[in-house]
N, CA, C and O atoms as CSV, one atom per row, in Angstrom:
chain,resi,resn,atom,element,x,y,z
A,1,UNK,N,N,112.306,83.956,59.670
A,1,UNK,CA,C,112.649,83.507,60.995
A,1,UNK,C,C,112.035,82.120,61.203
A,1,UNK,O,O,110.827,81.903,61.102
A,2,UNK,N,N,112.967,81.185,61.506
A,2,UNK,CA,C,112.404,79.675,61.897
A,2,UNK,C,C,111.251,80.065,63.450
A,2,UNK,O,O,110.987,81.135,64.000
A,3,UNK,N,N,110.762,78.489,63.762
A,3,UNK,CA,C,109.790,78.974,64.834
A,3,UNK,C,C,110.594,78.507,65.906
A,3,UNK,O,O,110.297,78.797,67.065
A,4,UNK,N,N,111.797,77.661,65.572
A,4,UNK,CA,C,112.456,77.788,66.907
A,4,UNK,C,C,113.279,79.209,67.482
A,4,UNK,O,O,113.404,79.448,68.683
A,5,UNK,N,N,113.716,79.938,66.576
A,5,UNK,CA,C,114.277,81.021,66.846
A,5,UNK,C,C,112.906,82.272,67.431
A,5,UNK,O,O,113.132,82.997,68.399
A,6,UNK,N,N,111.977,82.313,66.906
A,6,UNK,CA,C,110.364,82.382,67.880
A,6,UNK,C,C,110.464,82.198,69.361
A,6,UNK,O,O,110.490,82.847,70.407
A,7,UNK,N,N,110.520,80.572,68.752
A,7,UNK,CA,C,110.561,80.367,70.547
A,7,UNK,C,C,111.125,80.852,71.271
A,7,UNK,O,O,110.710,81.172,72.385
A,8,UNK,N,N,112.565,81.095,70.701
A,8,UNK,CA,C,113.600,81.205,71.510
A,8,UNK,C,C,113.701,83.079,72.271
A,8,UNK,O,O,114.211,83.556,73.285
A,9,UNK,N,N,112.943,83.613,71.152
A,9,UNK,CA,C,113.183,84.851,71.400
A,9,UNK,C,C,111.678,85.395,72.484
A,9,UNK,O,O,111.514,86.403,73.172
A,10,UNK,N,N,110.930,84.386,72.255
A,10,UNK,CA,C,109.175,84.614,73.242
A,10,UNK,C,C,109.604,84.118,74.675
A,10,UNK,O,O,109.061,84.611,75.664
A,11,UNK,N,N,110.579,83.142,74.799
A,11,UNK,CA,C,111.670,82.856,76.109
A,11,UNK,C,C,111.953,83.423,76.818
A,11,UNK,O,O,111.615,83.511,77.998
A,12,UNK,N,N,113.307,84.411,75.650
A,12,UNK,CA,C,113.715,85.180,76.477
A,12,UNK,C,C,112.961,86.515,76.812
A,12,UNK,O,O,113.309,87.121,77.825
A,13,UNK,N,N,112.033,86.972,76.092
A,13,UNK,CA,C,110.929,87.978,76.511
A,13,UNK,C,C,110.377,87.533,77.686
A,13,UNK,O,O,110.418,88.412,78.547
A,14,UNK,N,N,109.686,86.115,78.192
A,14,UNK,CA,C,109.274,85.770,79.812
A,14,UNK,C,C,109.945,85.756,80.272
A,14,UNK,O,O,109.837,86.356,81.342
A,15,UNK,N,N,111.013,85.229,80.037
A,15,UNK,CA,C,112.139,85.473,80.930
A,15,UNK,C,C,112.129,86.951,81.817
A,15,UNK,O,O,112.013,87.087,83.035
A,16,UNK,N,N,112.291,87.988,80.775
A,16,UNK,CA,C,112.906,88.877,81.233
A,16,UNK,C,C,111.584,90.324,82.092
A,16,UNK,O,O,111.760,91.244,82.891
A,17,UNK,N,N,110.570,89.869,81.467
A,17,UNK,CA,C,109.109,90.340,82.077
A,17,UNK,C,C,109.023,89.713,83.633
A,17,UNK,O,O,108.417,90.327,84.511
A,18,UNK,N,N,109.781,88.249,83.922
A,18,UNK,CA,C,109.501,87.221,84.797
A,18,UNK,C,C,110.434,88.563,86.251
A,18,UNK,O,O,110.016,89.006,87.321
A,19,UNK,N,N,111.664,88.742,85.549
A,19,UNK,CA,C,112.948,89.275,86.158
A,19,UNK,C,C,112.597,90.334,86.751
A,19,UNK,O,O,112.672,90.668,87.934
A,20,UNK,N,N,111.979,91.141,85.312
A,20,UNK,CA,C,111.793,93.093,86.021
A,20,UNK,C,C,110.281,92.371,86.945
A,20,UNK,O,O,110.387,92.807,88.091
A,21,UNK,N,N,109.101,91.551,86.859
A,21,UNK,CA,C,108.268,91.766,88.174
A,21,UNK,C,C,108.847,91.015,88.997
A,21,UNK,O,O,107.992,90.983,89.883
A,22,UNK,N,N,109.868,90.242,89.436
A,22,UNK,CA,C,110.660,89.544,90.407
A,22,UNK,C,C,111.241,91.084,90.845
A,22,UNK,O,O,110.172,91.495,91.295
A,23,UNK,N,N,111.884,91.870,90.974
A,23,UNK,CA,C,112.664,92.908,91.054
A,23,UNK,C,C,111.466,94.027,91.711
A,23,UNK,O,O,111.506,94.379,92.889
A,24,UNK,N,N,110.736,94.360,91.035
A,24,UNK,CA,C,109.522,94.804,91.781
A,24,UNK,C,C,108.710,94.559,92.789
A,24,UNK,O,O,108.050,95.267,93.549
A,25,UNK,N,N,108.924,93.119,92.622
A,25,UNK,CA,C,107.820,93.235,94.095
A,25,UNK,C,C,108.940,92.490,95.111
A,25,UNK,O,O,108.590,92.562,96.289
A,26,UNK,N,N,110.177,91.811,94.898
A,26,UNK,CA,C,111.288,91.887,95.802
A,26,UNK,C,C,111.617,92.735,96.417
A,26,UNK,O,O,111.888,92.335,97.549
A,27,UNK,N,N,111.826,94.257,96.247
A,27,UNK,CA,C,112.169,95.343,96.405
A,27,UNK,C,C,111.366,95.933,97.491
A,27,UNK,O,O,112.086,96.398,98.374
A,28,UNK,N,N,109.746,96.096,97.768
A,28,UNK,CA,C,108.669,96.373,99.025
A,28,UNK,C,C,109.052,95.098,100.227
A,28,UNK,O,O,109.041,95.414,101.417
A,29,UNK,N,N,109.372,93.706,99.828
A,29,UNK,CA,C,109.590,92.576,100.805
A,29,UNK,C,C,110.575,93.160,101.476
A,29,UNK,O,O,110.475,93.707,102.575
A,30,UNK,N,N,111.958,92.995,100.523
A,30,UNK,CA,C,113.495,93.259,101.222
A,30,UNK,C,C,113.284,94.418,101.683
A,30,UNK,O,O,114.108,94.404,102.598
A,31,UNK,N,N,112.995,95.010,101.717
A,31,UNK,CA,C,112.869,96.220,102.320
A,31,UNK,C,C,111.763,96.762,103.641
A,31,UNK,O,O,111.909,97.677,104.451
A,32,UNK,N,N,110.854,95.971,103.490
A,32,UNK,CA,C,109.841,95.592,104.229
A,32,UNK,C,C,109.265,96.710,104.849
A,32,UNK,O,O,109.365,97.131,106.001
A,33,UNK,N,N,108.611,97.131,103.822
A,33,UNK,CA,C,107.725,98.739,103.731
A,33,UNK,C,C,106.054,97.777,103.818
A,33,UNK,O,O,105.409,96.898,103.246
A,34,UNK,N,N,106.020,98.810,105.078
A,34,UNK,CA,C,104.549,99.085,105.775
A,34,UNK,C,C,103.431,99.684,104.962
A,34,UNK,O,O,102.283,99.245,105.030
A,35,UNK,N,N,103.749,100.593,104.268
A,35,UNK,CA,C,102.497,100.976,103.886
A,35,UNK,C,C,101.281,100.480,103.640
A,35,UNK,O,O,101.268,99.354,103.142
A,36,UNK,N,N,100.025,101.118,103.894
A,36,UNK,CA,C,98.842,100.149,103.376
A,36,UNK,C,C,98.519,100.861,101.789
A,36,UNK,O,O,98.301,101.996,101.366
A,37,UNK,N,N,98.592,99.962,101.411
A,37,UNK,CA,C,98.575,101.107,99.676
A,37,UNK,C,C,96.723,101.291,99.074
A,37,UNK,O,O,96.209,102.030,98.235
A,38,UNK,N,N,96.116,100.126,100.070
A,38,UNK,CA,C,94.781,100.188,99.741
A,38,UNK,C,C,94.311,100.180,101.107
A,38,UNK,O,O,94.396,99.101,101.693
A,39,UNK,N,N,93.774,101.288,101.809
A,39,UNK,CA,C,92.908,101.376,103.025
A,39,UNK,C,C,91.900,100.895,103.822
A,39,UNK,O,O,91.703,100.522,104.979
A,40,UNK,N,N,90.966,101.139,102.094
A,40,UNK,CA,C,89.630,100.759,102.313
A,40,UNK,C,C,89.167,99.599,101.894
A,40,UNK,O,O,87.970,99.407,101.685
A,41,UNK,N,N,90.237,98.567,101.705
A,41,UNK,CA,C,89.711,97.393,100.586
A,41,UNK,C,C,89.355,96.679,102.327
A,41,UNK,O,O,89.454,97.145,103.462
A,42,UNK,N,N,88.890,95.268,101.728
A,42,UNK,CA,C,88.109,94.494,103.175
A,42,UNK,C,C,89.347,94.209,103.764
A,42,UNK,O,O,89.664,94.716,104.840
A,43,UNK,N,N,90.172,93.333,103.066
A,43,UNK,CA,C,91.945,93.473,103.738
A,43,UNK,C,C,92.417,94.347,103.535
A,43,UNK,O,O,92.527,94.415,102.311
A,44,UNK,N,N,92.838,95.199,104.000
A,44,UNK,CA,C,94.326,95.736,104.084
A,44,UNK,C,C,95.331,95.102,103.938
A,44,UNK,O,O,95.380,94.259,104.833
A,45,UNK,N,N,96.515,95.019,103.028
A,45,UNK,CA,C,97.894,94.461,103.102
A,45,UNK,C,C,98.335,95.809,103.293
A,45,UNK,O,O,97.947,96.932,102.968
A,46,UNK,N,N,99.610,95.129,104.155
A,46,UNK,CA,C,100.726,96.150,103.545
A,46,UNK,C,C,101.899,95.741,102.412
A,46,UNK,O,O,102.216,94.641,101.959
A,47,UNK,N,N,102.302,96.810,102.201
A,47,UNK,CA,C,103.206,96.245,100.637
A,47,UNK,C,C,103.754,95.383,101.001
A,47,UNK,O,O,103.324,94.312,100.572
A,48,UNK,N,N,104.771,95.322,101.802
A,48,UNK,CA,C,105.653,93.898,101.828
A,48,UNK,C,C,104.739,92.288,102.253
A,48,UNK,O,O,105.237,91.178,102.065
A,49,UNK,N,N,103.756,92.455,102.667
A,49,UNK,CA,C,102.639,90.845,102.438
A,49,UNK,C,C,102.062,91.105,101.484
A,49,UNK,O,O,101.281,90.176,101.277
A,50,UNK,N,N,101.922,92.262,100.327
A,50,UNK,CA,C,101.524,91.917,99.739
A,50,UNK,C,C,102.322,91.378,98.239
A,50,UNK,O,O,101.887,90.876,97.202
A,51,UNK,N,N,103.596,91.733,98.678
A,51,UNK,CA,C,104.499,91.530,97.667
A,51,UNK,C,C,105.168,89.973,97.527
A,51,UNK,O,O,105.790,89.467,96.593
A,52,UNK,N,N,104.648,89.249,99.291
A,52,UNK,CA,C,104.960,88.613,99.149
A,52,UNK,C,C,103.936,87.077,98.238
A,52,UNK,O,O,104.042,86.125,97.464
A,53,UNK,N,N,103.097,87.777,99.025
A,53,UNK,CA,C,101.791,86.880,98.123
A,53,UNK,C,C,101.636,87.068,96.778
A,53,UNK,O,O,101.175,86.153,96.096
A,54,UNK,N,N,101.986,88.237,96.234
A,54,UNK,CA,C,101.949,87.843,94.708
A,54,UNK,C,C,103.470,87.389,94.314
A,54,UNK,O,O,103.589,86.800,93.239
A,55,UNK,N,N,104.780,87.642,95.193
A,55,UNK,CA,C,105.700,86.078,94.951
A,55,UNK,C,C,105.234,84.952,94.757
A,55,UNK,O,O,105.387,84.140,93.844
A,56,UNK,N,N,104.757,84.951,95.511
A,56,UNK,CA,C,103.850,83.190,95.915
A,56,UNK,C,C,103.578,82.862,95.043
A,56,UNK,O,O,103.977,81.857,94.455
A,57,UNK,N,N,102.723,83.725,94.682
A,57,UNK,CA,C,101.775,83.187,93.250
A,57,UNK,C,C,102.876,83.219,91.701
A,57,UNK,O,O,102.798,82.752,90.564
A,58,UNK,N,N,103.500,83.747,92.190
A,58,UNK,CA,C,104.346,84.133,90.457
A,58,UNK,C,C,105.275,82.929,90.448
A,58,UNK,O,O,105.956,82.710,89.446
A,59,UNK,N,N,105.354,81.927,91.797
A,59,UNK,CA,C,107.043,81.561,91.489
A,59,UNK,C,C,106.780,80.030,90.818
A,59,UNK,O,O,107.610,79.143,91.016
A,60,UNK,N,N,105.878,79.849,90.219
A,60,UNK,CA,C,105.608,78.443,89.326
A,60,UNK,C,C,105.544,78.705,87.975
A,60,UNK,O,O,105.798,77.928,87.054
A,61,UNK,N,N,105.179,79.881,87.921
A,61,UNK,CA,C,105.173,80.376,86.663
A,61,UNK,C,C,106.376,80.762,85.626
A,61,UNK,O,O,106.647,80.606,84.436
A,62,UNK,N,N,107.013,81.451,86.972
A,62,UNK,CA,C,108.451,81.865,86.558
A,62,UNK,C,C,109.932,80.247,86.672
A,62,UNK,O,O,111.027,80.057,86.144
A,63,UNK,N,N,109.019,79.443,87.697
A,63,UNK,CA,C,109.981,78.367,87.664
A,63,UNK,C,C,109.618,77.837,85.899
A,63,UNK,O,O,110.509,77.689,85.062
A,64,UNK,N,N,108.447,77.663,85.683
A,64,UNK,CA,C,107.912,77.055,84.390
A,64,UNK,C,C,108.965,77.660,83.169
A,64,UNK,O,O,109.851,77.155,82.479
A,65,UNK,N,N,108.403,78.938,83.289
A,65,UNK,CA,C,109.481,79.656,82.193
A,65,UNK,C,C,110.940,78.716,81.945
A,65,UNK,O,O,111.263,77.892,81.090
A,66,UNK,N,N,111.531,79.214,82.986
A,66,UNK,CA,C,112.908,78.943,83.180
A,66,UNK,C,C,113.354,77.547,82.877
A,66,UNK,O,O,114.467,77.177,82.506
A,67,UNK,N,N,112.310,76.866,83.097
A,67,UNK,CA,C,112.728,74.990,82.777
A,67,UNK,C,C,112.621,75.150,81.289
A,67,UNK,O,O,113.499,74.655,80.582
A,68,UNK,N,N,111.903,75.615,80.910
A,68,UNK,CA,C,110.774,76.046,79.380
A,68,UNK,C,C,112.619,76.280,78.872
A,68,UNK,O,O,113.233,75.326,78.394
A,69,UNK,N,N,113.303,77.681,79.076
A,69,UNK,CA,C,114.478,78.295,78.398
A,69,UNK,C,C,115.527,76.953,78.607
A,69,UNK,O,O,116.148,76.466,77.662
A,70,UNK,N,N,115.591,76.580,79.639
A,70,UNK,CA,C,116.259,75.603,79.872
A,70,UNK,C,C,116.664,75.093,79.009
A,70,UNK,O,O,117.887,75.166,78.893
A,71,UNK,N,N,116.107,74.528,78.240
A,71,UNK,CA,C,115.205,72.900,77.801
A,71,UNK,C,C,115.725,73.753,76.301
A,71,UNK,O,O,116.780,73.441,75.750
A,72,UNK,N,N,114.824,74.843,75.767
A,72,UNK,CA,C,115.099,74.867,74.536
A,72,UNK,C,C,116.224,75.939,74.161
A,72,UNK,O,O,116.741,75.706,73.068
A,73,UNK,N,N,116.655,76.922,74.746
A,73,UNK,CA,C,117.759,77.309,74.524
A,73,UNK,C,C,118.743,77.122,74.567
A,73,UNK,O,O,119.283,77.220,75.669
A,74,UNK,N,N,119.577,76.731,73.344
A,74,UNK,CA,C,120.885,75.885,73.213
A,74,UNK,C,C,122.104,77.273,73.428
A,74,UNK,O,O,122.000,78.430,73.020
A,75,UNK,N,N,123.204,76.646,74.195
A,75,UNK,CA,C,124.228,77.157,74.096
A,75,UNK,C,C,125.676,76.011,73.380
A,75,UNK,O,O,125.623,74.838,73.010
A,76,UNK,N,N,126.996,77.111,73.427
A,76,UNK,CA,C,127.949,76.079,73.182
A,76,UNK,C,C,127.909,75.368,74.555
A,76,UNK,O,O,127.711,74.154,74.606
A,77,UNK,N,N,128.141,76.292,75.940
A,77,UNK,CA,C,128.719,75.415,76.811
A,77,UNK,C,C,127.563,75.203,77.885
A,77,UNK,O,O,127.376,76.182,78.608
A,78,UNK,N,N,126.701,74.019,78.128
A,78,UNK,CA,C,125.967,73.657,79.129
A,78,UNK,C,C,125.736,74.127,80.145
A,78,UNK,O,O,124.604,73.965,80.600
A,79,UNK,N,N,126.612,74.806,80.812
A,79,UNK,CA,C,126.703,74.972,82.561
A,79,UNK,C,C,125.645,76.491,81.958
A,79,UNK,O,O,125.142,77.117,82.891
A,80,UNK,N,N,125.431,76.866,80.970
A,80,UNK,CA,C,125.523,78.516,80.897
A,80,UNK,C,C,124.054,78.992,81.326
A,80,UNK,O,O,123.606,79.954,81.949
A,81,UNK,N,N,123.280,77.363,80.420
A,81,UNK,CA,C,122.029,77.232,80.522
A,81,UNK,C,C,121.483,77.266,82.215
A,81,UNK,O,O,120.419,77.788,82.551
A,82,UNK,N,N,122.017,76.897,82.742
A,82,UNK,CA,C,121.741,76.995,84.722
A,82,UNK,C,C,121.360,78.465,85.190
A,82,UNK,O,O,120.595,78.745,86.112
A,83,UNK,N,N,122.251,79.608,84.125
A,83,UNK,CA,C,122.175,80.882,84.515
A,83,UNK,C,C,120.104,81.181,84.654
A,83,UNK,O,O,119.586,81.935,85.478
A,84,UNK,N,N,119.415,80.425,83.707
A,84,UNK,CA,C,118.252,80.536,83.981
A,84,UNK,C,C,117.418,80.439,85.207
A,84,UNK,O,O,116.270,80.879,85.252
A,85,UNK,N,N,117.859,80.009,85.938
A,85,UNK,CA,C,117.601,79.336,87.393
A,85,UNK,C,C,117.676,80.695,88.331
A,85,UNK,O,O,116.842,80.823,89.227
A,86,UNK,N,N,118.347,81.369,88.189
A,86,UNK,CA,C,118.994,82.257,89.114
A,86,UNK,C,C,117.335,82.760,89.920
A,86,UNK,O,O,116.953,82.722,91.090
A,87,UNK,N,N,116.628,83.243,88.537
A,87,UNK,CA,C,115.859,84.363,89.254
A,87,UNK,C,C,114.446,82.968,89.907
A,87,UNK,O,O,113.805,83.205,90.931
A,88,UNK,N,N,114.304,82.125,89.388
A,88,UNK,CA,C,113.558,81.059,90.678
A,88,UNK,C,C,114.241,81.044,91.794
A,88,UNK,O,O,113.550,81.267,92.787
A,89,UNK,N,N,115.705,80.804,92.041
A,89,UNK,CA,C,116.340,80.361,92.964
A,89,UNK,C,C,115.595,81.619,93.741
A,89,UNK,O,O,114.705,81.339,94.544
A,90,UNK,N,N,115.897,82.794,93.547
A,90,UNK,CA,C,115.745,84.557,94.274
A,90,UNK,C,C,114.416,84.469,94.807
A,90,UNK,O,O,114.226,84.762,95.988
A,91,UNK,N,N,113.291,84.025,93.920
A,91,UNK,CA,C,112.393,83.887,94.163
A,91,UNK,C,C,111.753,82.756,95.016
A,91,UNK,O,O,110.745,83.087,95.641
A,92,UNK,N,N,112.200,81.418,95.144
A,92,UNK,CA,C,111.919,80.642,96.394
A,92,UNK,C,C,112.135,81.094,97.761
A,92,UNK,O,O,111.444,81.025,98.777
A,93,UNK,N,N,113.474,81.656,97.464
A,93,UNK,CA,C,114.158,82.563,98.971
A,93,UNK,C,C,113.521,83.198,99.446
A,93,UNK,O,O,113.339,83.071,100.657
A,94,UNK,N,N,112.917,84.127,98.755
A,94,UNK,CA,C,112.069,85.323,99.216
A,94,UNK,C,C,110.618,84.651,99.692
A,94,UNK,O,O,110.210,84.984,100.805
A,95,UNK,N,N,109.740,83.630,98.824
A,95,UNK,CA,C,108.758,83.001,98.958
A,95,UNK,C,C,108.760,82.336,100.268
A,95,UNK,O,O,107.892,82.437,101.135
A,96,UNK,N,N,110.140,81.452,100.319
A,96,UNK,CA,C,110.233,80.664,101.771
A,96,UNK,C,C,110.689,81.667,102.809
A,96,UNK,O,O,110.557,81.289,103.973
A,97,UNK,N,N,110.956,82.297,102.708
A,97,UNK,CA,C,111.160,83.684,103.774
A,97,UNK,C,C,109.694,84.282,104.295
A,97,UNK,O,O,109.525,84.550,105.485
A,98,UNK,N,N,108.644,84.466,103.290
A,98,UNK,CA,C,107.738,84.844,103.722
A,98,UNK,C,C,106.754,83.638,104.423
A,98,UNK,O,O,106.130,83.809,105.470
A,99,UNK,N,N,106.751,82.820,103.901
A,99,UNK,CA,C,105.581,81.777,104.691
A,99,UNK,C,C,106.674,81.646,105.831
A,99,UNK,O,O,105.818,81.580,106.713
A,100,UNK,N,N,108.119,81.534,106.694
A,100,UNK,CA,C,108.277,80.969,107.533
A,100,UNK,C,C,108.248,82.192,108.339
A,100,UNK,O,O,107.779,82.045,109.468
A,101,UNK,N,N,108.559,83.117,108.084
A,101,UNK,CA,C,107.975,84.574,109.079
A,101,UNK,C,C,106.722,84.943,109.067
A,101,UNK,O,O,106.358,85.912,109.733
């Protein structure tokens, strides 16, 4: 195996680790479940602030990725490569949803 085909395949593995915890902690926001899942901690969150704050924190990481696949995963047809974007795009939404509420 060359090390670009490496790369290419350690990509799409963040990629797709990036997706299923985008999907997870999207899921307590959109839905916007109360629970306090930790009682006794000094804060209390409830799931959906807290889902949104670890958005927060994930969505540079996951933008990083995605420029990362961008950049080195070749297709025949250009436009296809954009499909990477999707799950930042999901994830700003949700991010800018939470700081403006």
């Amino acid at each position: 195996m060359t090390k670009r085909k490496a790369l290419e395949i350690l990509l799409i593995a963040l990629n797709i680790i990036g997706i299923v915890l985008l999907v997870h902690f999207a899921i307590p926001y959109i839905t916007y479940n109360t629970t306090i899942l930790n009682p006794n901690a000094m804060i209390p969150f409830e799931a959906w602030d807290r889902a949104g704050m670890i958005l927060t924190l994930g969505f540079v990481p996951l933008l990083a990725i995605n420029i990362f696949s961008f950049i080195f995963i070749k297709f025949k047809e250009k436009y296809w490569g954009f499909l990477f974007f999707i799950p930042s795009i999901i994830c700003f939404i949700i991010v800018l949803s939470y700081w403006i509420n």
